[in-house]
C-alpha positions in Angstrom: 77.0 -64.9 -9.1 75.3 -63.4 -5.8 73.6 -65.7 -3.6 71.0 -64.9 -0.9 68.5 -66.9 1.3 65.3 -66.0 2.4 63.7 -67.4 5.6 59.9 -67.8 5.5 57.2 -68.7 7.1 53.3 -70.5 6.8 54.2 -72.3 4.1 54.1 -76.4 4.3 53.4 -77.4 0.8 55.6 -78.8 -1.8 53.6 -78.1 -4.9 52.9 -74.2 -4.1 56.7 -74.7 -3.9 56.9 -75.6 -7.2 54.8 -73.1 -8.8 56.9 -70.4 -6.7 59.8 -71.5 -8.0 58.6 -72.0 -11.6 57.6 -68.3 -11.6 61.0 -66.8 -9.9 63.2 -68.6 -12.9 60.8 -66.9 -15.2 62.5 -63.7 -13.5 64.5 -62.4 -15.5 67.8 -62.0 -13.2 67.5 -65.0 -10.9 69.4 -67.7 -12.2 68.9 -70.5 -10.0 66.3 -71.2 -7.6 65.7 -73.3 -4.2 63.1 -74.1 -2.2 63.1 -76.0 1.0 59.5 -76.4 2.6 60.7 -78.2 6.0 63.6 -75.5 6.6 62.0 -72.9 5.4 64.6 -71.6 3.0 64.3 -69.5 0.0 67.6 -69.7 -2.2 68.0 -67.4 -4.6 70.9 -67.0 -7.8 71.2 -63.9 -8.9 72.7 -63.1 -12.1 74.1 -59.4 -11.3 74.5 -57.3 -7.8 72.8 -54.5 -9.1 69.4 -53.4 -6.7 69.8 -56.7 -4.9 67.5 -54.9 -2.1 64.4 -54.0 -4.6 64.8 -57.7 -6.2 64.7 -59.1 -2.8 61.2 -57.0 -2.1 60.2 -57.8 -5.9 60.5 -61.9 -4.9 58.6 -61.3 -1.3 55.5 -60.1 -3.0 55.8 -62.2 -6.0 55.6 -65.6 -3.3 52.7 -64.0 -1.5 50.6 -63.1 -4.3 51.1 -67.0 -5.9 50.9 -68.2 -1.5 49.0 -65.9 0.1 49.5 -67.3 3.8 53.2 -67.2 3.5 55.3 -64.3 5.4 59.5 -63.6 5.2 61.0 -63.2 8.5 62.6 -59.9 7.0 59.6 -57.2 7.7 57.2 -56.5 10.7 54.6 -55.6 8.9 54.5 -58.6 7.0 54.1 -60.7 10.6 51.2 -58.1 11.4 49.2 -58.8 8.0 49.7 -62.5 9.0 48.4 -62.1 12.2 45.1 -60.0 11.1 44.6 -62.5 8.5 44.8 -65.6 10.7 42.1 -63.7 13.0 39.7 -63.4 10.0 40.2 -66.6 9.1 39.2 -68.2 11.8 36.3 -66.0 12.4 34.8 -67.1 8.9 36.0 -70.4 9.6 33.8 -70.7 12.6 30.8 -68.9 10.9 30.9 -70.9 8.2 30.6 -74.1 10.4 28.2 -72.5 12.3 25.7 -72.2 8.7 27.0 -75.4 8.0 25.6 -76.6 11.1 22.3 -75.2 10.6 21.9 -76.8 7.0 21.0 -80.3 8.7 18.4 -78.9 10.4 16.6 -78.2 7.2 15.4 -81.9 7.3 14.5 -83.6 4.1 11.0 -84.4 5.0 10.2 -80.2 5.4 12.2 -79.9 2.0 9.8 -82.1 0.5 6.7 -80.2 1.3 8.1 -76.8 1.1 8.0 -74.6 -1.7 10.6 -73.9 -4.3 12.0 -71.1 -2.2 13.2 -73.6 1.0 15.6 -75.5 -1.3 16.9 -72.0 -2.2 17.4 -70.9 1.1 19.6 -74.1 1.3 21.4 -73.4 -1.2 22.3 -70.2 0.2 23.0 -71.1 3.6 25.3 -73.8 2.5 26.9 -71.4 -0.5 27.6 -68.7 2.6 29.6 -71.8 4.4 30.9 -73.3 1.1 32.4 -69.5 0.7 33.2 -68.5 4.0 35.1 -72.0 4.3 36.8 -72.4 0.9 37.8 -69.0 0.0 40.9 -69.1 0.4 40.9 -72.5 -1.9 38.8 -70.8 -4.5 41.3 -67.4 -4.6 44.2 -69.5 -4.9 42.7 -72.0 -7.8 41.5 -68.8 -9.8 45.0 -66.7 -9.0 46.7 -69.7 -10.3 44.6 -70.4 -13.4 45.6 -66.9 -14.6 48.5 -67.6 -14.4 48.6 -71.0 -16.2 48.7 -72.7 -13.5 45.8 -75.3 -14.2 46.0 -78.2 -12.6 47.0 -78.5 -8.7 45.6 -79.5 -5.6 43.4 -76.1 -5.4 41.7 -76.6 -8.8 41.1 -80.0 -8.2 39.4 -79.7 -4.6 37.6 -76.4 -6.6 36.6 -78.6 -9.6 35.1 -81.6 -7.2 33.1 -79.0 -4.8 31.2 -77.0 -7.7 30.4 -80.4 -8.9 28.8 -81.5 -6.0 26.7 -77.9 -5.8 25.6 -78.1 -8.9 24.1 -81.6 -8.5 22.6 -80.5 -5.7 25.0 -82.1 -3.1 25.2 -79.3 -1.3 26.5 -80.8 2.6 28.6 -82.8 1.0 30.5 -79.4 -1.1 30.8 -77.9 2.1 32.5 -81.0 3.6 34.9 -81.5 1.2 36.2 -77.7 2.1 36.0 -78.3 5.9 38.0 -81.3 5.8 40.1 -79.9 2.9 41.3 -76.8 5.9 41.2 -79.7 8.5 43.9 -82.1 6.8 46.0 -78.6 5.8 45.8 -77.8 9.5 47.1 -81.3 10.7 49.8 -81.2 7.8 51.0 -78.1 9.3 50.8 -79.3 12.8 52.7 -82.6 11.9 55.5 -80.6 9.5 56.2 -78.0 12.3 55.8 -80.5 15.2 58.7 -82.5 13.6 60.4 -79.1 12.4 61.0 -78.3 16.6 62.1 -81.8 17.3 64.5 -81.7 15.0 65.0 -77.9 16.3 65.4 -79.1 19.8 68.2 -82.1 18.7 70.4 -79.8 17.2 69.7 -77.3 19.7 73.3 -76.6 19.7 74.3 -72.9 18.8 75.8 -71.0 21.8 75.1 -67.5 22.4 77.5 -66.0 24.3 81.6 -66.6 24.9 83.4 -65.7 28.1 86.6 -63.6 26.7 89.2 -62.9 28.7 90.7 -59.3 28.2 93.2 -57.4 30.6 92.8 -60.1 33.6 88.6 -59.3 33.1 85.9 -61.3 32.0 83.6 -60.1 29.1 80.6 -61.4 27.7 80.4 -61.3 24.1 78.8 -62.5 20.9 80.7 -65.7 19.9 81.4 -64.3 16.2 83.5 -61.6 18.5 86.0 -63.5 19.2 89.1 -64.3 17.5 91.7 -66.9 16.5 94.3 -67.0 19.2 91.6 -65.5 22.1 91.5 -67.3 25.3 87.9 -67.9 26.6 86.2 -69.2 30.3 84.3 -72.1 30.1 82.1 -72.3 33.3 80.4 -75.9 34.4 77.4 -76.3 33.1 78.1 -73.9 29.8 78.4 -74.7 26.2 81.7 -74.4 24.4 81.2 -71.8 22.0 84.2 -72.2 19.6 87.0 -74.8 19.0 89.8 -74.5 20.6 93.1 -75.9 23.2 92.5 -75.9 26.7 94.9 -74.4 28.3 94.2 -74.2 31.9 92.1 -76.6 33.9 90.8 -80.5 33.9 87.0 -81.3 33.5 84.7 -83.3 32.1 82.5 -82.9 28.9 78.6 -83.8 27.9 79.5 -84.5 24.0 75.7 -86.0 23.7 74.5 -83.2 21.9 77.4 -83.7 19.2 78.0 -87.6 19.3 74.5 -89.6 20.8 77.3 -90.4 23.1 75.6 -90.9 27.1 79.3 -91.5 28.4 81.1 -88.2 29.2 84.6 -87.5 28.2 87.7 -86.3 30.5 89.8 -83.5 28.7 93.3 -81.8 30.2 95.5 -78.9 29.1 96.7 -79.5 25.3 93.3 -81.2 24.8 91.5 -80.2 21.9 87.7 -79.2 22.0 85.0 -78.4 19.7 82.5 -75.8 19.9 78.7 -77.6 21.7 79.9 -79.9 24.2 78.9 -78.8 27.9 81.3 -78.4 30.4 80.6 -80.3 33.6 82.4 -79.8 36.0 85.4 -77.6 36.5 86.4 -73.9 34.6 88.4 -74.5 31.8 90.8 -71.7 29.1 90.4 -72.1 25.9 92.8 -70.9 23.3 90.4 -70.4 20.2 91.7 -72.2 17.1 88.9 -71.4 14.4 86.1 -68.3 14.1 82.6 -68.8 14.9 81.6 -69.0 11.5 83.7 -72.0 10.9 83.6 -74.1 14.1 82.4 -77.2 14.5 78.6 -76.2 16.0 78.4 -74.1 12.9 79.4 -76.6 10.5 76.7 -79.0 11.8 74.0 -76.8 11.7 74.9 -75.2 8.4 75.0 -79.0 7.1 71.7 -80.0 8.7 70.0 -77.0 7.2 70.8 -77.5 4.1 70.4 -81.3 3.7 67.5 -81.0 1.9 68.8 -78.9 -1.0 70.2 -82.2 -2.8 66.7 -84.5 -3.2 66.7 -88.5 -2.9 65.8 -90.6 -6.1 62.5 -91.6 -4.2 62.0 -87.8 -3.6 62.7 -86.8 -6.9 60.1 -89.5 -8.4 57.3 -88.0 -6.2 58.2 -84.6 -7.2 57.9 -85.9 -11.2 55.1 -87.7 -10.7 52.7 -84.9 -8.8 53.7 -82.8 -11.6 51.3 -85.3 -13.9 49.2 -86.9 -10.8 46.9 -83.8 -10.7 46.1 -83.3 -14.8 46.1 -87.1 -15.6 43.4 -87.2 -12.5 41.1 -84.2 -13.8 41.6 -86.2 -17.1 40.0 -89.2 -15.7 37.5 -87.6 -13.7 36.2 -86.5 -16.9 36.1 -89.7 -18.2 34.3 -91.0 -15.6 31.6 -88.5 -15.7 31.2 -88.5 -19.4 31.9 -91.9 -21.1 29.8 -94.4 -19.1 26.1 -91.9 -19.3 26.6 -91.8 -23.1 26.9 -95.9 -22.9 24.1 -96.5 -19.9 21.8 -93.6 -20.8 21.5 -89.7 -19.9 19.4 -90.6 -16.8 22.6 -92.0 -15.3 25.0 -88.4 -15.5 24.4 -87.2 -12.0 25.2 -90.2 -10.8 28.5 -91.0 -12.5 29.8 -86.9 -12.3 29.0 -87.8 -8.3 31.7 -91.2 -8.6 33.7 -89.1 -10.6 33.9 -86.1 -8.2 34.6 -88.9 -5.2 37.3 -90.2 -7.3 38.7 -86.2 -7.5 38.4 -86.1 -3.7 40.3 -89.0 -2.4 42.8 -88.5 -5.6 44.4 -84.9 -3.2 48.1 -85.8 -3.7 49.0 -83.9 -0.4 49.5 -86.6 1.7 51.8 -88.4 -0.6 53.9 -85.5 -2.2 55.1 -84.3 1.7 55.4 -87.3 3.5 58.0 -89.2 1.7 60.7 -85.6 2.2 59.5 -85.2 5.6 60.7 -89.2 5.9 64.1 -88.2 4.8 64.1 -84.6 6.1 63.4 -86.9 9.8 65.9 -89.2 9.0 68.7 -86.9 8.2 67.9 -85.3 11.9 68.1 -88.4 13.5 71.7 -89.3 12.3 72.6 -85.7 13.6 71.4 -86.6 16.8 73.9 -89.3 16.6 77.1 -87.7 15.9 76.5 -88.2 11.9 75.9 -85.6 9.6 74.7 -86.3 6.1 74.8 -83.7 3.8 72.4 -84.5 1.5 69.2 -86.7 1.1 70.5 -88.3 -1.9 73.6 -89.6 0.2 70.9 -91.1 3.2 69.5 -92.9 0.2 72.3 -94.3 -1.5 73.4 -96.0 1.7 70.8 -98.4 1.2 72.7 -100.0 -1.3 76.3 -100.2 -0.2 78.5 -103.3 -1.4 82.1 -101.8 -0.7 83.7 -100.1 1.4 87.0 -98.8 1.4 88.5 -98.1 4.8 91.7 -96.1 4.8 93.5 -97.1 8.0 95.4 -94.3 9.6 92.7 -92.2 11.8 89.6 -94.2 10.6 90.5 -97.9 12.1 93.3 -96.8 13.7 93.7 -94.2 16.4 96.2 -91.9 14.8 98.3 -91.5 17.9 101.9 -92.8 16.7 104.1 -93.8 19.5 107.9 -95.3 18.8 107.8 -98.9 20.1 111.5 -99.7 18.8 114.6 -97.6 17.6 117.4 -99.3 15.9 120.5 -97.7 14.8 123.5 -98.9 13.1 125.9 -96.4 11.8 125.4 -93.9 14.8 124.1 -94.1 18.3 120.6 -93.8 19.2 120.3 -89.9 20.5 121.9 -89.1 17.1 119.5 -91.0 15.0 116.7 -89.6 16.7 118.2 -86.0 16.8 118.3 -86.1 13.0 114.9 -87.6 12.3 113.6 -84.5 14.4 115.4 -82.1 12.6 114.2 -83.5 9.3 110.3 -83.8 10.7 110.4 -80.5 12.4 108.5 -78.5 10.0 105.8 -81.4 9.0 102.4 -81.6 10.7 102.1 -85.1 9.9 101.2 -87.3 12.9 104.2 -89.4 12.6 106.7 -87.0 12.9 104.8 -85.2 15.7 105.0 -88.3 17.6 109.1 -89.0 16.6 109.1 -84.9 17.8 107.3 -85.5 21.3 109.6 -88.6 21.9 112.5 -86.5 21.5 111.3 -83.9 24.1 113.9 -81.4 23.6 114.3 -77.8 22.1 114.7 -77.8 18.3 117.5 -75.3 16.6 115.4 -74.9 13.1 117.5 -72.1 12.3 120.3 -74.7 11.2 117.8 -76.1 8.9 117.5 -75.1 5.1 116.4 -76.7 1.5 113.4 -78.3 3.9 111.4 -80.3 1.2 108.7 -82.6 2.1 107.7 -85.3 -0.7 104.4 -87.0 -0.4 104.1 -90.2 0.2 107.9 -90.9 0.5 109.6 -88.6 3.0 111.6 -85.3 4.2 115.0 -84.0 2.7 116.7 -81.3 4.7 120.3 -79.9 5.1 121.6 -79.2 8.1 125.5 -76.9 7.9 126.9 -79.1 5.3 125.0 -82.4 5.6 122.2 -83.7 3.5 119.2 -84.9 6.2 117.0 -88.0 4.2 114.1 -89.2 6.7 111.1 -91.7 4.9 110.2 -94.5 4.1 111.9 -97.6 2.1 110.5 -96.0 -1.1 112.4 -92.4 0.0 115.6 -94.4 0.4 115.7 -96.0 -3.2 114.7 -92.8 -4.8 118.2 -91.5 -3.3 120.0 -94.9 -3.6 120.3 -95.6 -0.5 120.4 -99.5 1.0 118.8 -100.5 3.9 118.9 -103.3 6.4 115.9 -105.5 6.0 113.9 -105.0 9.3 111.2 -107.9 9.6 108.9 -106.4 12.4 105.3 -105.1 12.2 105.4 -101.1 12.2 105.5 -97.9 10.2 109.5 -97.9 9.6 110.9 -94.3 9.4 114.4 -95.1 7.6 117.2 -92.3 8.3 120.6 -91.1 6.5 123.2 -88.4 6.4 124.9 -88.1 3.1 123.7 -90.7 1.6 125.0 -93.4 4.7 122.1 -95.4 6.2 121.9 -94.4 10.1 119.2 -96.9 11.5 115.4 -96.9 11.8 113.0 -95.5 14.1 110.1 -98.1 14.1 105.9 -96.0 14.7 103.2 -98.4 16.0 100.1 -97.2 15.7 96.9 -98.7 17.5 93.7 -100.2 16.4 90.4 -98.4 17.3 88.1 -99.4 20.0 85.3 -100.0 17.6 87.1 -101.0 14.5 86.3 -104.3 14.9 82.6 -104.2 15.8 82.2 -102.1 12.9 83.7 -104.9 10.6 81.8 -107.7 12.1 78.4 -105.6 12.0 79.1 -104.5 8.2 79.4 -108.4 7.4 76.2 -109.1 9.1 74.2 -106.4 7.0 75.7 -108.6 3.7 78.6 -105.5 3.2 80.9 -108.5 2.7 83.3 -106.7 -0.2 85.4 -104.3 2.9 89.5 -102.8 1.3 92.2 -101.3 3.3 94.1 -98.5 2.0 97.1 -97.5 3.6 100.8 -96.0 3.1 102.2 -98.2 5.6 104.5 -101.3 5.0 102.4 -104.7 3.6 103.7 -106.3 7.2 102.2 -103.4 9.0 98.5 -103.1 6.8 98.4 -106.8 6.8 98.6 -107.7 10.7 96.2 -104.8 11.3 93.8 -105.9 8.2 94.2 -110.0 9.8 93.0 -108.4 13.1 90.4 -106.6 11.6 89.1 -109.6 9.0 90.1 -107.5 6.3 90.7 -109.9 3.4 91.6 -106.8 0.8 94.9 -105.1 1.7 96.1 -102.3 -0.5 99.7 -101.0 1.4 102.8 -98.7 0.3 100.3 -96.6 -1.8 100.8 -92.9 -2.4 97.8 -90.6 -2.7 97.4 -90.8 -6.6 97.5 -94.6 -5.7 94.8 -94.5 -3.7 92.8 -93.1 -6.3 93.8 -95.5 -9.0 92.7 -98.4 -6.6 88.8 -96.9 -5.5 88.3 -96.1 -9.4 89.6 -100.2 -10.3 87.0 -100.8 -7.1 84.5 -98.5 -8.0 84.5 -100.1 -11.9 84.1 -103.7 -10.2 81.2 -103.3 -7.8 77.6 -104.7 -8.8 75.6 -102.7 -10.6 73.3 -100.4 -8.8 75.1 -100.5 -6.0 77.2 -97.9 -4.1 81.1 -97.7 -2.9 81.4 -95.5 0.4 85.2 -94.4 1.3 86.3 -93.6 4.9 89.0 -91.5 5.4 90.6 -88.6 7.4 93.2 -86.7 5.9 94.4 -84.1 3.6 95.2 -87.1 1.2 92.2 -88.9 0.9 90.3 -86.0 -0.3 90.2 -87.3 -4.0 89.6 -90.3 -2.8 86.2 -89.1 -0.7 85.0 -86.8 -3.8 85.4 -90.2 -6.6 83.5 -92.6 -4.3 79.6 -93.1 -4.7 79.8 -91.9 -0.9 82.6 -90.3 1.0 82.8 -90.5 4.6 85.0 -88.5 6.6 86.5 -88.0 10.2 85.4 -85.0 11.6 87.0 -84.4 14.5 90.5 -85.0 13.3 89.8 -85.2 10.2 91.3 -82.0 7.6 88.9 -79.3 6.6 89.4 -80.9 2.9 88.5 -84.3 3.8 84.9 -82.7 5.6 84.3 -80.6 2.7 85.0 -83.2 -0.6 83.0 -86.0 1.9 79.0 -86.1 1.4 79.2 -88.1 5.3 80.8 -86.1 8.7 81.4 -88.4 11.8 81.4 -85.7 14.5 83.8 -88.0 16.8 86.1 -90.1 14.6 84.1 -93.2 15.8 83.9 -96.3 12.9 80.7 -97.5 14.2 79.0 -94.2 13.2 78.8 -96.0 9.6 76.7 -98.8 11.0 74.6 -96.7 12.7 74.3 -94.4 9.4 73.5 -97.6 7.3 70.5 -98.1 9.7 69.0 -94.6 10.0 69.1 -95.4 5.8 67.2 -98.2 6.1 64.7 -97.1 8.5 63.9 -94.0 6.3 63.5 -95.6 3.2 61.0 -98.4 4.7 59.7 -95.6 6.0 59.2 -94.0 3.1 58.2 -97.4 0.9 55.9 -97.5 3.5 54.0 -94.2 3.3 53.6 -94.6 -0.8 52.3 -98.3 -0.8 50.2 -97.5 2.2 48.7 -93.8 0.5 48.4 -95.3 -3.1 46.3 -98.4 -1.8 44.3 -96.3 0.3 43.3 -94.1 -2.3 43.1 -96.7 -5.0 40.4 -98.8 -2.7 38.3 -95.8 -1.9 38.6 -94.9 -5.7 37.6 -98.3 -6.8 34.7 -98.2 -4.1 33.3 -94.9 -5.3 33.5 -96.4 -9.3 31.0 -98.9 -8.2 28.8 -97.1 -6.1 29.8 -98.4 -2.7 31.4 -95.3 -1.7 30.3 -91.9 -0.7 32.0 -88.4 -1.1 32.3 -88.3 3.1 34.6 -92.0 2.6 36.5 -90.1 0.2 36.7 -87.0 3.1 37.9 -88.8 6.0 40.0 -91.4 4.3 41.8 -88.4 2.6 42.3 -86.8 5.9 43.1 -90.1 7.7 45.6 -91.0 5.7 47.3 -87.4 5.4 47.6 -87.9 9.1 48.7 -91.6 9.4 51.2 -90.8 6.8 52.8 -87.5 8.6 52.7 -89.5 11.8 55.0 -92.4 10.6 57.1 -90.2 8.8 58.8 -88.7 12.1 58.3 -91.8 14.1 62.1 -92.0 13.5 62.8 -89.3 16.0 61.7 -91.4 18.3 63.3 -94.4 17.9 66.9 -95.8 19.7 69.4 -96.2 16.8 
């Protein structure tokens, strides 16, 4: 398969969307089809690479010819045409109001005296506005209808407007086009007003790096440099890649990544990630990861495509616009038909007027792009605040969370092992701790790098041979003649080894040498700043059903877990463990309800790809653990998930909001116009009026302190 994405332009509205991307599957070597209206992405399957450039060309025209305003950001010309034809339009636009203007000063009172040929002169002078106005409308209802496309917005507004000339309403026709262009032209205001602030929030992307070459500074494109460069950081400059600092102490703005005001001190062996700001003094950086895969490119790439994966509340708007439009045609119909041949001919003008009222203030537009530009908001908002949600179905489902499943290393804890105790007994303490080195000396797990930075001495690993590492249980190495066992309690009965019983709180690291038991080295590890905030806010939102996982000792998971108010403690698991106990979770939670797990490492990716919703660490967190997770926190902090689980809620009241407050709108003005009380100018302004009110509280989230 060969992927591709378009970027385009003048383009705000979810059902021409839909008909876009009904016609491109009809193509017959596209294979899958995307299309997201707030970032402006075309994505495109193809099924072969053969003439990808012509297919590409072939799909540009298609769009335009089915959306005539819309423009790819691929060809000049394109953005010329645009521009000529937003000139033209807005010189018919203002000719037409100009005629329409002039029609209310053919007053009713000369009409009644006049001839035959005033009320044709009327006619035309409102027809020239009605066209001048609407054409755009009108081509895009008939281009549509040729194509089979017979009920949408366009048809509708064209349907109500030749009603109302026909019965004579001429004004009124004209209106209905006026404010039809009007409520387009806020929509578009609204969706690319929220599309900047959102722009401006994850304005993030550095474009240039400092390299250092041959004792000389050069300014290059950031996907120029490599792994193992060494870039200048200046104060005041963005860090354009992720990296080690290796020369200087300074400060860092990580607001732009985090939400976080306070600024953070880093020193040489520091790690940083690429769109903090440097403050105040130079800083070397030893690059760890490319452009295209550090940390500022992750989070935009994720915030782009959030969209691609819709919520349930989305995805029921989408279905039901599909049968909105025909079902109200349908009744329109109705209206105009059924109650003349009940009440007598003499009524018809009247009821086709209610019924072209109820076709007016029926326009789903309002409703069908509010409730993704709710989500589309929220989803920014959370990046603003050091979360990134991959996926408006994941916002959504954190509305109803009942469990969580914490692991502990990394996500309650801080990671950072130090050894509180050593206790030998069959050798002296520099020899126990030389041969839990040697063994741990080729792992990357945090344990043995703090047993390797206590130790603080060169390491001969050219001794060292058979290294094997066993997950979950420990390291087996020889060393000249002697067999190296360094692990856990479970590591020492898979060899046969006995143990002394140690009854402390701690990860215990148990070492031998051919098969003797030499002592223990005892890890501490400590509990997260936030950790217990977290807990205590989860319980207040009703999350009440909270489960430690861990590979650490019971003693160990349960002081940490008492600490916390943990009540369910899973400890000594492996990662296949782990597994076994989210799916036994996952099987017990209440129905309709969702099970988030947080983890960090390598080992809890399964864990974060089974759960309803995965979370995962970002900064420290493994590349596996981001990518099976549907939830990044940008800095490692718990409380992120509180903060996520309120974004949630805000967007979906949001969002409830916006439907009940569109539907009972239109349903009042339709019920109105059925009895008579109404008049096609209500149906207008109410339309508009509520397109606006609706676009407005969408990205009122933006705004708000989480």
């Amino acid at each position: 398969m060969n992927n591709h994405t378009l970027k385009f332009k003048n383009m705000n509205c979810y059902e021409c969307a839909g008909k876009i991307k009904n016609e491109l599957l009809k193509l017959s070597y596209i294979s899958k089809v995307d299309i997201d209206v707030l970032t402006q992405n075309l994505n495109l399957e193809f099924k072969d690479t053969l003439n990808i450039s012509q297919k590409l060309q072939e799909i540009m025209e298609l769009c335009i010819q089915i959306e005539p305003d819309m423009s790819f950001n691929t060809s000049n010309h394109l953005n010329e045409s645009k521009n000529k034809i937003n000139s033209l339009e807005l010189i018919s636009f203002s000719i037409g109001i100009i005629l329409f203007i002039i029609s209310f000063f053919i007053k009713e009172s000369e009409l009644s005296q006049a001839t035959h040929q005033t009320l044709i002169f009327k006619f035309y002078v409102c027809f020239a506005s009605y066209l001048l106005i609407g054409f755009n409308i009108l081509k895009k209802a008939v281009m549509n209808i040729k194509r089979g496309i017979i009920f949408d917005e366009n048809a509708l507004m064209m349907i109500a407007t030749i009603g109302a000339l026909i019965i004579g309403e001429f004004q009124e026709a004209v209106a209905v086009m006026i404010f039809s262009r009007v409520g387009e032209f806020i929509q578009d205001r609204a969706i690319n007003k929220s599309r900047s602030s959102i722009s401006s929030l994850m304005d993030i992307r550095p474009d240039t790096a400092n390299l250092e070459t041959n004792d000389s500074i050069k300014i290059v494109d950031p996907s120029k440099v490599k792994i193992g460069d060494i870039i200048v950081v200046k104060p005041g400059e963005k860090i354009p890649l992720d990296g080690e600092i290796i020369q200087g102490i300074s400060q860092l703005d990580t607001k732009a990544l985090t939400g976080e005001f306070l600024t953070k001190e880093v020193t040489i062996g520091d790690k940083v990630i690429s769109g903090c700001i440097n403050i105040t003094s130079l800083i070397k950086i030893k690059v760890e990861s490319e452009f295209k895969n550090s940390t500022v490119s992750r989070i935009l790439n994720l915030v782009e495509n959030a969209n691609s994966k819709k919520s349930n509340t989305e995805n029921f708007i989408t279905k039901f616009s599909k049968i909105y439009t025909p079902t109200v045609i349908i009744i329109a119909f109705i209206i105009s038909t059924i109650p003349p041949i009940i009440l007598g001919y003499n009524t018809l003008s009247e009821w086709i007027y209610r019924a072209l009222i109820f076709l007016v203030i029926s326009c789903p537009c309002a409703l069908v792009i509010s409730i993704p530009l709710s989500f589309f908001s929220g989803i920014g908002v959370a990046s603003k605040n050091g979360i990134l949600i991959k996926a408006s179905n994941h916002l959504e489902a954190l509305n109803n969370l009942s469990t969580i499943v914490f692991d502990k290393t990394g996500t309650l804890t801080e990671g950072k092992f130090f050894i509180s105790k050593v206790i030998p007994k069959n050798c002296e303490i520099d020899e126990l701790i030389k041969y839990s080195v040697m063994a741990e000396s080729f792992s990357n797990h945090p344990i043995a790098k703090s047993i390797i930075d206590y130790y603080n001495k060169p390491i001969d690993k050219l001794k060292i041979y058979k290294f094997e590492e066993i997950p979950g249980y420990g390291i087996s190495i020889c060393i000249d003649n002697d067999i190296i066992i360094s692990g856990n309690k479970k590591m020492m009965d898979k060899f046969n080894i006995n143990v002394d019983f140690i009854d402390e709180s701690g990860t215990k690291v148990y070492v031998a040498k051919n098969n003797t038991y030499l002592g223990c080295i005892l890890i501490s590890d400590k509990i997260k700043q936030n950790s217990s905030k977290t807990i205590f806010e989860l319980k207040k939102m009703n999350i009440n059903n909270l489960a430690m996982l861990t590979g650490d000792n019971n003693k160990t998971a349960q002081a940490i877990a008492d600490t916390l108010k943990i009540t369910k403690v899973y400890s000594e698991l492996l990662p296949d463990q782990k597994v076994k106990y989210v799916e036994e979770l996952l099987s017990n939670k209440p129905p309709k309800s969702t099970l988030a797990f947080i983890g960090d490492g390598i080992n809890d990716a399964p864990s974060l790809a089974m759960a309803d919703i995965g979370i995962s660490m970002g900064s420290i967190g493994s590349d596996a653990a981001i990518e099976a997770s549907d939830i990044v926190l940008i800095d490692d902090d718990p409380y992120k998930i509180v903060k996520a689980i309120k974004i949630a809620k805000q967007t979906r009241t949001i969002a409830m909001q916006n439907i009940v407050l569109s539907l009972t709108v239109k349903i009042l003005v339709i019920i109105l116009g059925a009895l008579g009380l109404s008049s096609m100018w209500t149906a207008i302004l109410s339309d508009v009026g509520i397109s606006l009110v609706v676009i407005l509280n969408s990205v009122r989230i933006l705004k708000n302190e989480i």
